[in-house]
Backbone as a chain_set.jsonl record, in Angstrom:
{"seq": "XXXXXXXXXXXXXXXXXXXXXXXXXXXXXXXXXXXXXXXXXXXXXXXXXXXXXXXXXXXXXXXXXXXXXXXXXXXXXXXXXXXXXXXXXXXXXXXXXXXXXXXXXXXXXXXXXXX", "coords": {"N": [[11.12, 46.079, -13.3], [8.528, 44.394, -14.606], [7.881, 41.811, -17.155], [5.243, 41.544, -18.889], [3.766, 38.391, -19.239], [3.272, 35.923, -21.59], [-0.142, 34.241, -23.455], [-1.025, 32.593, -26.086], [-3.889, 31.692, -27.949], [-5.639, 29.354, -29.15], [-7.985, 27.913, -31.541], [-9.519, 25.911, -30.71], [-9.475, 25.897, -28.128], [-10.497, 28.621, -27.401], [-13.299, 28.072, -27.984], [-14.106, 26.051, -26.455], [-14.149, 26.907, -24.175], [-16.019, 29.12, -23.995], [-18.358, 26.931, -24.675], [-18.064, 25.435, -22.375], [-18.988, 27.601, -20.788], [-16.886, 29.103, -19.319], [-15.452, 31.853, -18.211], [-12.99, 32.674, -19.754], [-11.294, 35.024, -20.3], [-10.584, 36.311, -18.391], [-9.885, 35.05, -16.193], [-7.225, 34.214, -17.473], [-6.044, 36.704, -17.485], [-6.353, 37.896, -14.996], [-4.337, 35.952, -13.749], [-2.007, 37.599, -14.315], [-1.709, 36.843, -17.35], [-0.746, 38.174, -20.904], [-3.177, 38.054, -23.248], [-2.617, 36.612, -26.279], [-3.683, 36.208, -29.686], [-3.878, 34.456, -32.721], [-3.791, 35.539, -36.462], [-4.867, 33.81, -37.815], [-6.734, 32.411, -36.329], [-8.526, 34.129, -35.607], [-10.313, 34.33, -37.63], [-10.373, 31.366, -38.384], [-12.74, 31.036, -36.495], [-14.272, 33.116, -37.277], [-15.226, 32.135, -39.84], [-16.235, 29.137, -39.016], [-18.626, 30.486, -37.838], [-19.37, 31.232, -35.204], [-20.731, 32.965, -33.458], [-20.912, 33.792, -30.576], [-18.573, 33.847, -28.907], [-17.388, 35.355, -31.065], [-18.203, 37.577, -29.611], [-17.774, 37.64, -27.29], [-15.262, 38.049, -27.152], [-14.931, 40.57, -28.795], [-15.668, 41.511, -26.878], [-12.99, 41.781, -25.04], [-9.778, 42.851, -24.546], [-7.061, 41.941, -25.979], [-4.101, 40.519, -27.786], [-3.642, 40.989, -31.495], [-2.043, 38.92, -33.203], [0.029, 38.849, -36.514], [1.324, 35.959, -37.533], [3.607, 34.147, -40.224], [2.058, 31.375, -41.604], [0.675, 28.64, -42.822], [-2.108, 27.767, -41.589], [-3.876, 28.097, -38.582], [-2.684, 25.959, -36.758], [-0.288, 25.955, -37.338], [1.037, 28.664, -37.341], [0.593, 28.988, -34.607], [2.669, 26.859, -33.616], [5.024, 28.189, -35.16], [4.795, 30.922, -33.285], [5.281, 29.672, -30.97], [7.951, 28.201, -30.769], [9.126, 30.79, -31.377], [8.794, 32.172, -29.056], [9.457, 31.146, -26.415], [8.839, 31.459, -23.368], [6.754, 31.805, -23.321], [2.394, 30.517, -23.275], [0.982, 28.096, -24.383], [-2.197, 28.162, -24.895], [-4.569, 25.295, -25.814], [-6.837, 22.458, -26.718], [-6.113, 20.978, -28.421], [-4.35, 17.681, -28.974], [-2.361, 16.521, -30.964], [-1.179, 19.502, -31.474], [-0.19, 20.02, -28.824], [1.748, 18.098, -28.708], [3.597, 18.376, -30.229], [4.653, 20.986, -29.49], [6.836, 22.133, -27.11], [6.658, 24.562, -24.898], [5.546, 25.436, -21.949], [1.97, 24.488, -20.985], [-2.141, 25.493, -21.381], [-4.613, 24.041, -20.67], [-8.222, 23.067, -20.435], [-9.521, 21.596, -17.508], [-12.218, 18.641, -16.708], [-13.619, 19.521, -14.857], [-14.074, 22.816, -15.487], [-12.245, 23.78, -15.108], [-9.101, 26.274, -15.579], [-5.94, 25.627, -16.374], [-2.533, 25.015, -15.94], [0.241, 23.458, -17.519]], "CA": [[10.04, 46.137, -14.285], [7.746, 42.851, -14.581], [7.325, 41.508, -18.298], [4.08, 40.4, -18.666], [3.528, 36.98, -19.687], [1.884, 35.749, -22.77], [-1.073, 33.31, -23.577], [-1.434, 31.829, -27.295], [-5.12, 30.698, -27.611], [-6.333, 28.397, -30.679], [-9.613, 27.776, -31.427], [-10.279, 24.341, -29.742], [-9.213, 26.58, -26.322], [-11.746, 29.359, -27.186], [-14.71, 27.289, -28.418], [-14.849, 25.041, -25.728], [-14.229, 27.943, -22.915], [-17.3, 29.566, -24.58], [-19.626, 26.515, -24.82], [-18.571, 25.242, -21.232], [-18.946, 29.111, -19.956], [-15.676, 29.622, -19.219], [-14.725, 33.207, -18.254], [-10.995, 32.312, -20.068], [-10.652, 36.019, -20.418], [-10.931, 37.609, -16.674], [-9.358, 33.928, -15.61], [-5.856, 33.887, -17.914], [-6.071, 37.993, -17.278], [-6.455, 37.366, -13.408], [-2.938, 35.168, -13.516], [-0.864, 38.05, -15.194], [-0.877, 36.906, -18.665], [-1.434, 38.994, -21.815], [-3.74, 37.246, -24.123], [-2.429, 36.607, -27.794], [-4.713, 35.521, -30.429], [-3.121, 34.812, -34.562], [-5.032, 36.226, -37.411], [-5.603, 32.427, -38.397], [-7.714, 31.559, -35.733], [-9.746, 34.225, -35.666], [-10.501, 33.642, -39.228], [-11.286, 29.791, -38.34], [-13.76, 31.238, -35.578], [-15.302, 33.846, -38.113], [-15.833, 31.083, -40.777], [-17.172, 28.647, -38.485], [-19.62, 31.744, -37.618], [-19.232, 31.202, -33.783], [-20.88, 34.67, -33.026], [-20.936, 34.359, -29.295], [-17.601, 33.507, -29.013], [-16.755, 36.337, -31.274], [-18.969, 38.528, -29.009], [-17.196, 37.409, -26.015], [-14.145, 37.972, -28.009], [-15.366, 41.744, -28.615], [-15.644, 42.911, -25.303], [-11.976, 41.912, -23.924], [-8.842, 43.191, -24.671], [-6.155, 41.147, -26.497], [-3.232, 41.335, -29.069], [-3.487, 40.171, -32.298], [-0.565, 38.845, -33.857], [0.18, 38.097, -37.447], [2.529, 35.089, -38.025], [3.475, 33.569, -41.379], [2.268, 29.813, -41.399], [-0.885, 28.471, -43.449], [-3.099, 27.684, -41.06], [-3.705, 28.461, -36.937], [-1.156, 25.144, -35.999], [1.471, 26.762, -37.829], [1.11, 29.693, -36.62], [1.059, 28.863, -33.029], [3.967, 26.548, -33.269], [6.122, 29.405, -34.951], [5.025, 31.537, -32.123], [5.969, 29.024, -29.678], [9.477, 28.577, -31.331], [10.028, 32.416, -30.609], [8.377, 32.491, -27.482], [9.45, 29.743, -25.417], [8.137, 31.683, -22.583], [4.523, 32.089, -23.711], [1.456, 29.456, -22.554], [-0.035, 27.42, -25.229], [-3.618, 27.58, -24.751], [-5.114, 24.358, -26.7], [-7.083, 21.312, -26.39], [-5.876, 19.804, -29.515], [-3.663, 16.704, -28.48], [-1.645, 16.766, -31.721], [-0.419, 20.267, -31.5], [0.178, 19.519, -27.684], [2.903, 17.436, -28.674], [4.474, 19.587, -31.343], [5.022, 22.384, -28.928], [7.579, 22.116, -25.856], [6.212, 25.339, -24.251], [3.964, 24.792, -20.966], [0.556, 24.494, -21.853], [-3.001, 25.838, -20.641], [-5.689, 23.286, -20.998], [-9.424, 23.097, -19.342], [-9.914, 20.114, -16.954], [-13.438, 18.383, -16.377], [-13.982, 20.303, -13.539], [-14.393, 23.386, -16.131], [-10.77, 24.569, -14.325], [-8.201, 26.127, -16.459], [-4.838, 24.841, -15.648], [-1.207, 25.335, -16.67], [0.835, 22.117, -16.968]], "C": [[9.629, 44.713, -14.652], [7.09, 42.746, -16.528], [6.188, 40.524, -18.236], [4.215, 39.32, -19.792], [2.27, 36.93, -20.622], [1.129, 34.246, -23.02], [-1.478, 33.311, -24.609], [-2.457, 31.343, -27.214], [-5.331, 29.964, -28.91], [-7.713, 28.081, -30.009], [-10.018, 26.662, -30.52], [-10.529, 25.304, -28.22], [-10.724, 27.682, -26.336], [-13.069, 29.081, -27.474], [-14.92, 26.921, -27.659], [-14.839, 25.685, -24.323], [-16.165, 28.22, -23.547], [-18.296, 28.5, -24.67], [-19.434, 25.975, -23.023], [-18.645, 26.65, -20.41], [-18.334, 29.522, -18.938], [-15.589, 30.839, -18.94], [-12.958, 32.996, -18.37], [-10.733, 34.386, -19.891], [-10.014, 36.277, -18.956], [-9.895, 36.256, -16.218], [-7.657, 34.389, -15.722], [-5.519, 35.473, -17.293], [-5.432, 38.499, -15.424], [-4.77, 37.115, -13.014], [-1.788, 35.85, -13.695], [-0.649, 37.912, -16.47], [-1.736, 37.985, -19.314], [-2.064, 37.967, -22.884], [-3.197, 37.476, -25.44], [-3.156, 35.972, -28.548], [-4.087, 35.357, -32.162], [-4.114, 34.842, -35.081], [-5.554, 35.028, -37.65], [-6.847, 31.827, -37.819], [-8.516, 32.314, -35.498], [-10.67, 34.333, -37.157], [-11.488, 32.769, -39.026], [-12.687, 30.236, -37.331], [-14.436, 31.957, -36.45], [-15.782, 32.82, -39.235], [-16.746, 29.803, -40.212], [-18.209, 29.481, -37.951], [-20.394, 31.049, -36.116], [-19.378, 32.657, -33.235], [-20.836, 34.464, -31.65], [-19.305, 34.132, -28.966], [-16.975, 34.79, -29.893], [-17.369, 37.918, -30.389], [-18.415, 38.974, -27.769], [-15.958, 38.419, -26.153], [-13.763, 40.086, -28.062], [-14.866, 42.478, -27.367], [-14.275, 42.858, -24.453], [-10.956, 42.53, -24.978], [-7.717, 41.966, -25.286], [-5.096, 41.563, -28.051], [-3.131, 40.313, -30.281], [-2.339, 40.139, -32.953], [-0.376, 37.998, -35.895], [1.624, 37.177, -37.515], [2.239, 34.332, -39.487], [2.442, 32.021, -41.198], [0.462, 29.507, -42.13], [-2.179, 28.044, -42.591], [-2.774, 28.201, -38.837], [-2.408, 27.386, -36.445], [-0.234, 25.635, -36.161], [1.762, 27.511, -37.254], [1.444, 29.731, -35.169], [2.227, 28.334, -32.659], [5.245, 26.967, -33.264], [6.304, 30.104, -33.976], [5.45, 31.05, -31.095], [7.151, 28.651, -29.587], [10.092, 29.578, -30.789], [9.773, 32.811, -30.016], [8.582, 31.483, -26.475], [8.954, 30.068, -23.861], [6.763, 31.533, -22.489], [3.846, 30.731, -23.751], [0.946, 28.953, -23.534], [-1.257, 27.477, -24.954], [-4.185, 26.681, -25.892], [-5.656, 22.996, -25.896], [-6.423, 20.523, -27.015], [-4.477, 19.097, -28.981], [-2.215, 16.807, -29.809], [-0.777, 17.903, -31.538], [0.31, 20.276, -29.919], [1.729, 19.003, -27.767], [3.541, 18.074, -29.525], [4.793, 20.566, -30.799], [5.871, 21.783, -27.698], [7.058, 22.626, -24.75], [5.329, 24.398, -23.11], [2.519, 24.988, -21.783], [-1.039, 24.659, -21.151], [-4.092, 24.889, -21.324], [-7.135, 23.62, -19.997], [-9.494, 21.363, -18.839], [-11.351, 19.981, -16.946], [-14.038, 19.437, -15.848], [-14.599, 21.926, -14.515], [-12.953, 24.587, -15.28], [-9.876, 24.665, -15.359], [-6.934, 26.058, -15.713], [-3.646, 24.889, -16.66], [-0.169, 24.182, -16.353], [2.176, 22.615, -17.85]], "O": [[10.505, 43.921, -14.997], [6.168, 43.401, -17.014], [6.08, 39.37, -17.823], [4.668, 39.437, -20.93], [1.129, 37.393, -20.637], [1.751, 33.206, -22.801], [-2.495, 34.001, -24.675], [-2.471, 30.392, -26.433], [-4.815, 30.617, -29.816], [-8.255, 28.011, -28.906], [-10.889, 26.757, -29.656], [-11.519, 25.331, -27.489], [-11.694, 27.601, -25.584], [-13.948, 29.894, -27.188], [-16.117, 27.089, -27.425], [-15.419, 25.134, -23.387], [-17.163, 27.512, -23.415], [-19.41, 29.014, -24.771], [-20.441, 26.05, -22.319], [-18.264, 26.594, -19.241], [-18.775, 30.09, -17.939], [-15.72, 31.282, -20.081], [-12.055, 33.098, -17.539], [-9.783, 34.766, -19.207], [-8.805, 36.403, -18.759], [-8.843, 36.726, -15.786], [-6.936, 34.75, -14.792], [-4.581, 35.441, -16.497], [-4.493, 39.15, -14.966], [-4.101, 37.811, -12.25], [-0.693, 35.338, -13.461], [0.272, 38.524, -17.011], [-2.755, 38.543, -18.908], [-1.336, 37.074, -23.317], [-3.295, 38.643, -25.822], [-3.421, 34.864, -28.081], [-3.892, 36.43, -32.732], [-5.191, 34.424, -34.656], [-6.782, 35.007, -37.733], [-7.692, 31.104, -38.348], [-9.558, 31.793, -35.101], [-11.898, 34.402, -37.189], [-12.703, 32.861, -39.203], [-13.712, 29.598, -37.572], [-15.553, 31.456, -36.575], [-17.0, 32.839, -39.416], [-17.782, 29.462, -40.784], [-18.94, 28.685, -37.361], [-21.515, 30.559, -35.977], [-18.498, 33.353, -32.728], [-20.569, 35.613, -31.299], [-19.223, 35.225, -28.406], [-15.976, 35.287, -29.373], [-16.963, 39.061, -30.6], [-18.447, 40.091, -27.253], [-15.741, 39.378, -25.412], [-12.807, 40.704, -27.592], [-14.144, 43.415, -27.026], [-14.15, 43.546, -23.441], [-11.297, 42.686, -26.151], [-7.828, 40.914, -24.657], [-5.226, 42.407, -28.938], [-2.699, 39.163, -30.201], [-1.681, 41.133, -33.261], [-0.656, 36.852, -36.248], [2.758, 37.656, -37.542], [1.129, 33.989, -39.893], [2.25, 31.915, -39.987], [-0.586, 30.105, -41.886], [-3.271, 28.054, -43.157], [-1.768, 28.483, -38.186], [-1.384, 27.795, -35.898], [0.664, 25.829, -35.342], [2.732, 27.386, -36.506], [2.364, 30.363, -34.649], [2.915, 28.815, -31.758], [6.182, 26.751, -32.495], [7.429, 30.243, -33.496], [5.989, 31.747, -30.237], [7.662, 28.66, -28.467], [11.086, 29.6, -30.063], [10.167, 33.967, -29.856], [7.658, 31.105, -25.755], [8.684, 29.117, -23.127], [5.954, 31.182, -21.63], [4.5, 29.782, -24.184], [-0.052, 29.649, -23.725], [-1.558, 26.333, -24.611], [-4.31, 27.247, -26.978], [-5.188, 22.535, -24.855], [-6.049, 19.454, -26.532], [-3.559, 19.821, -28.594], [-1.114, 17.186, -29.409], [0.414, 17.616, -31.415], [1.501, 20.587, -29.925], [2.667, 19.4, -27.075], [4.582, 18.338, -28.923], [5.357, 21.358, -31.554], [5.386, 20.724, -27.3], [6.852, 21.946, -23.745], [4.75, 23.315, -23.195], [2.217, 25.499, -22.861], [-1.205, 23.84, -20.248], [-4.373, 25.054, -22.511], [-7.076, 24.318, -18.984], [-9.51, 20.328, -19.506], [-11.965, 21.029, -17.147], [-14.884, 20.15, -16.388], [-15.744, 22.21, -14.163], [-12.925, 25.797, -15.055], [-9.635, 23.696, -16.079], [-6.868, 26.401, -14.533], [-3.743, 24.821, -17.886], [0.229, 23.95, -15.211], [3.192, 21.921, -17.873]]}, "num_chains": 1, "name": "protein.A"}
């Protein structure tokens, strides 16, 4: 029996899929993982009122997860604490280094990539 693999996104990851027109869903989906998303960040995406991005957001499949922590960093870094399996998706350089986990970034190229 094959445990699927999970993918943490933060906003920097889904904003900038969505403005360089990214298909992150069908992509990370494609690879085996299961997409995870924390209540925080889609919050920060509904307050910055990023409707296509929540539109996108709409039409796929994903699991939302509540974790304690006051904002989306927190949150992700708890989850990456008790997931040391699971993929960071982020641009942000800061939380980058605060996490161990591997990590899914977008290159130039508009390629997503697991380092």
């Amino acid at each position: 029996m094959s445990i699927m693999r999970s993918v943490i996104l933060d906003t920097s990851f889904i904003l900038t899929s969505v403005r360089q027109k990214i298909d992150f869903f069908n992509t990370i989906e494609g690879k085996g993982f299961q997409i995870v998303i924390p209540e925080q960040v889609l919050r920060e995406i509904k307050g910055l009122g990023a409707e296509l991005a929540l539109k996108i957001m709409g039409m796929h499949k994903f699991k939302i997860v509540r974790i304690e922590g006051k904002d989306a960093d927190a949150a992700i870094i708890k989850f990456a604490k008790k997931n040391p399996l699971a993929v960071v998706a982020t641009l942000d350089q800061g939380l980058q280094k605060k996490i161990k986990n591997r990590k899914m970034i977008i290159r130039q190229t508009k390629k997503i990539e697991i380092r």
